[in-house]
N, C-alpha and C positions, 0 to 999 in steps of 0.2 A: 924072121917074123914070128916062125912058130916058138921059136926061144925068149923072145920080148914078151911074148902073149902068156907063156909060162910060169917065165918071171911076177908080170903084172896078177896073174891069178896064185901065185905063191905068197906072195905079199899080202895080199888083200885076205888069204885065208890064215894067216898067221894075224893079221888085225883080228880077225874078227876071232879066231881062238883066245885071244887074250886074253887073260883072265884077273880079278885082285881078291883077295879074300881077307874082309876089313873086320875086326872083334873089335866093338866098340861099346863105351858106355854111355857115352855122351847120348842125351835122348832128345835134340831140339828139330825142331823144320828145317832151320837154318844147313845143316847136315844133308838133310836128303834132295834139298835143291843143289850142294856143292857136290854128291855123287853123279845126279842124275847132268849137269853141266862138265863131269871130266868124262863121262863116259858120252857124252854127244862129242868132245870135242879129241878125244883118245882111240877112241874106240874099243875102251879095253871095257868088257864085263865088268862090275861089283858085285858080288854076293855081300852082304852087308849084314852084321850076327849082333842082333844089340843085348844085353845082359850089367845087370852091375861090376862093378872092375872087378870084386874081390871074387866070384863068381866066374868069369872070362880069365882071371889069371889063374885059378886053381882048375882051371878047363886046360886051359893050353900047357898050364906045368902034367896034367895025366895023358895029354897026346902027345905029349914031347917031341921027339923029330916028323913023328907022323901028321902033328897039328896041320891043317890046311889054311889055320891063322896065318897072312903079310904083315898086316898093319894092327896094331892096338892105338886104342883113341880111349881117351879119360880126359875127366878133369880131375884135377887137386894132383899136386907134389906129391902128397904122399901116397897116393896110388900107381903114379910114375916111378918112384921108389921100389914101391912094393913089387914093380913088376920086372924092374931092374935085378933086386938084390935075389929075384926069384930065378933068374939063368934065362930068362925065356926071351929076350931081347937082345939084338945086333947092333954094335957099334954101324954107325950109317957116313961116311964120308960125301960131304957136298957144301963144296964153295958155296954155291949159292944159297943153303940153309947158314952155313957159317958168317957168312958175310950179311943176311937180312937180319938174323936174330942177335940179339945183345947175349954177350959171352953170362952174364946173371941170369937167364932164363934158357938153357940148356943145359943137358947133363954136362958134365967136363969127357966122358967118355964118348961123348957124343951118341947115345945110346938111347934118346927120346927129345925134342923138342918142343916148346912151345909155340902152339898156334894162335890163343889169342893170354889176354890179363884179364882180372877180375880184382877189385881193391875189396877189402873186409872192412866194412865201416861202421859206424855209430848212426842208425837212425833215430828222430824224432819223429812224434807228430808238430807241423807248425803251425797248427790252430788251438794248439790246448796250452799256449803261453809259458811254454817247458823251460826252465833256466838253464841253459848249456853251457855256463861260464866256465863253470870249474872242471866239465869235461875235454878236454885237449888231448890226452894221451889213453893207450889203451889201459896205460896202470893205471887211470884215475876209476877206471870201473871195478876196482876191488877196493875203493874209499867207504869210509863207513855211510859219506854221504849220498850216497846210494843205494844202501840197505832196502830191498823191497822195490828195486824199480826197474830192475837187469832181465831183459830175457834174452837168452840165447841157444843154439841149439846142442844136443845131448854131449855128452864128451865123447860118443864113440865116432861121431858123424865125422869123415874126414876136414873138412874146411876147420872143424873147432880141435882136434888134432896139430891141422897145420898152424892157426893161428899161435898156439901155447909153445909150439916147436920152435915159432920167430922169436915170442919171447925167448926161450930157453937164448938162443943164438945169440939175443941182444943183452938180456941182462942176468943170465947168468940160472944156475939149474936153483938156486935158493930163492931168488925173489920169483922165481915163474910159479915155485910152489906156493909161495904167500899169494901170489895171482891168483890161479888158479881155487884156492881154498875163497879169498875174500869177495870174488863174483860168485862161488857158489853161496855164500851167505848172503850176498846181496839180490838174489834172483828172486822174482816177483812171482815166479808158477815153476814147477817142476818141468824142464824142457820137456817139450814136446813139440813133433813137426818138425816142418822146413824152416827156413828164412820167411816164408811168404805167413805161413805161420805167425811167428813170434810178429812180420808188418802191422798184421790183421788183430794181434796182442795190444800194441799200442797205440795202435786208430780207434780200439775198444776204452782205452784208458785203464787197461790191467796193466799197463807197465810204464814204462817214461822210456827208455832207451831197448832197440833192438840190434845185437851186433849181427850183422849179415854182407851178406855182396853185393855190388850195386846193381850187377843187371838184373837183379829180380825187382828190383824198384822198377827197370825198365818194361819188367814183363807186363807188372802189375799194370803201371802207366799204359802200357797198349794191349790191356786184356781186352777181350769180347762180355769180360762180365763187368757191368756198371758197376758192382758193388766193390770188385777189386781194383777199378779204375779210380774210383772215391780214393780209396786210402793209401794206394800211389801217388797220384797227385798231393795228398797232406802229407808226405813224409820230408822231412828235412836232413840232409847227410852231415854227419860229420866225419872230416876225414884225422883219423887221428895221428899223433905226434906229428904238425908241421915244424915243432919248432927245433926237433930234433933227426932223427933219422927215417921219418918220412912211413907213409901207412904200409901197411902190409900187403903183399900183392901176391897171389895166387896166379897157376897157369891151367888151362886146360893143353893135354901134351900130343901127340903124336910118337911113334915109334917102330922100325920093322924087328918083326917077330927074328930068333933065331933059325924057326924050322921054314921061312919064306923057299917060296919055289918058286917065286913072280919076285927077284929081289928088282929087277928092270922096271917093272911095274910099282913096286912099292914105293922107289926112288922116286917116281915121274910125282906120284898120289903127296907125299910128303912135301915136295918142288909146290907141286901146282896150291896144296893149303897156305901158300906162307907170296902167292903170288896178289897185285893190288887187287884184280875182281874181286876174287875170294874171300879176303879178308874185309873186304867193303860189305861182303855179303853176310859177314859171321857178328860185325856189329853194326847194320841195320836190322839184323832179324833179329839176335837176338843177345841187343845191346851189353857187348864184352869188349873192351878195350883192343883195338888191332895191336900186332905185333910191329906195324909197317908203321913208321912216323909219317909217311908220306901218303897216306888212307885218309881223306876227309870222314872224319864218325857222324853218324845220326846225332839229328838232333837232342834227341831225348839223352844221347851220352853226352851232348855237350850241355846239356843244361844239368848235368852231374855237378860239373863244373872243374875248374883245374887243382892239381893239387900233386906235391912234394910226394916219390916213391921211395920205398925201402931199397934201396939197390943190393940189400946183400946177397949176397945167388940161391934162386931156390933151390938150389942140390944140398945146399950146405943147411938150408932148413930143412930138408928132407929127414937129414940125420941124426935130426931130432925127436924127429915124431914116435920113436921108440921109449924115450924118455918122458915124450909130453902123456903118451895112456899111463904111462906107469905113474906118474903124479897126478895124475886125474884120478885113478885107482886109490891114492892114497891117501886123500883128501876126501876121497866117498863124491868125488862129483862121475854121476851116471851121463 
């Protein structure tokens, strides 16, 4: 009896010791409902450290083994990249991420995963009679006919990195520079801001076209401020190159740190992201495309509507984005 009673209080204080220690960049709601539901249902602690990625990786490369960093959480490839090629991350083994995630959105070392998608699209406004014909693919946004109607965000912002990265992948490092130069002549305002920015750019009628991601249309569409609800609702997507290799697609990632000391813990946190609640949870709050095909999406994602992806892997666009600043640099686009 008095050895079952031991056992039973040994246990229970090892739950409750548990501990995770998560470096994240990611800054949504959606987040701090999926810590505060693993830790009701694990019983493991979260200390939970949010900061920008480039800022959280150059943290954890100066604590090195001593880092109390498990998990790092970002979005964009090429911050997943960046924290790979920087030593601070553990190849992580598990059927079960193996087998839920498409071999295109995980590293091939298995050394970060993706938890949800994000497409990079073409918005309009659809009340100001914008002629979309001739835009179909992203090359069409460096056309002359366009000149004066492009907004997009700066070239150092990761998404506009990764996006010039896919071209390099798809058509090669000469035409991504012609890209890249002929949207900076066609840009209607010197970037500035976010996505949500450049929306609120063309519901203003300072521009015709903003390239961004889609769930910030999402956000916009279910802000608490009327005026960003307004120009959510008027935006129209366009998803570019269906007729060829399909839009571009972005992850936000997961990964355990090399210096983990909870790697048991880290395991279960990565499992439990990539499980159907969770992912149900990460595109109704805060409408990101699930990793699970078998996740019914909010509606506001399905009224994105359907549409043809890039399948090539983003690791392999990752290792571009070294390429894409250096031609961004050279063309003088900031």
């Amino acid at each position: 009896m008095k050895k079952s009673l031991f056992l039973a209080l040994f246990i229970g204080a090892s739950l409750i010791a548990a501990e995770l220690n998560i470096y994240s960049a990611r800054h949504y709601d959606a987040d701090f409902e999926i810590i505060k539901k693993f830790e009701e249902q694990t019983g493991i602690k979260v200390n939970h450290t949010q900061a920008r990625a480039s800022e959280l990786i150059k943290r954890m490369q100066l604590e090195g083994k001593n880092s109390p960093a498990d998990i790092f959480i970002t979005a964009d490839v090429s911050n997943l990249n960046e924290a790979k090629t920087s030593g601070i991350l553990a190849p992580v083994k598990s059927k079960f991420l193996e087998e839920t995630i498409p071999a295109h959105l995980r590293d091939k070392d298995n050394q970060w995963f993706a938890i949800t998608k994000r497409a990079r699209i073409i918005a309009y406004n659809k009340n100001a009679n914008t002629d979309i014909s001739q835009l179909k693919n992203y090359e069409d946004l460096a056309k002359d006919a366009f000149k004066g109607k492009v907004v997009m965000r700066s070239a150092t912002a990761p998404y506009s990195k990764t996006l010039l990265a896919s071209i390099i992948a798809n058509d090669g490092e000469k035409k991504a520079k012609e890209w890249a130069k002929g949207v900076l002549n066609n840009l209607a305002t010197p970037p500035k801001g976010g996505d949500r920015d450049q929306a609120r750019q063309v519901f203003a009628g300072e521009a015709e076209f903003a390239v961004m991601n889609t769930y910030y249309i999402g956000l916009l569409k279910n802000s608490k401020n009327e005026k960003d609800r307004e120009v959510g609702n008027a935006l129209g997507i366009i998803f570019p190159n269906q007729d060829n290799r399909g839009t571009h697609i972005n992850v936000s990632g997961i990964a355990m740190t090399k210096s983990s000391k909870n790697q048991k813990e880290a395991k279960k946190f990565m499992e439990f992201m990539l499980t159907p609640e969770i992912q149900q949870i990460l595109t109704n709050i805060n409408y990101e495309f699930p990793i699970r095909n078998d996740v019914e999406v909010s509606q506001t994602v399905k009224d994105f509507g359907s549409f043809k992806e890039d399948q090539l892997p983003v690791s392999d666009i990752a290792k571009n984005v070294k390429k894409a600043v250096k031609i961004y640099d050279e063309v003088g686009f900031r």
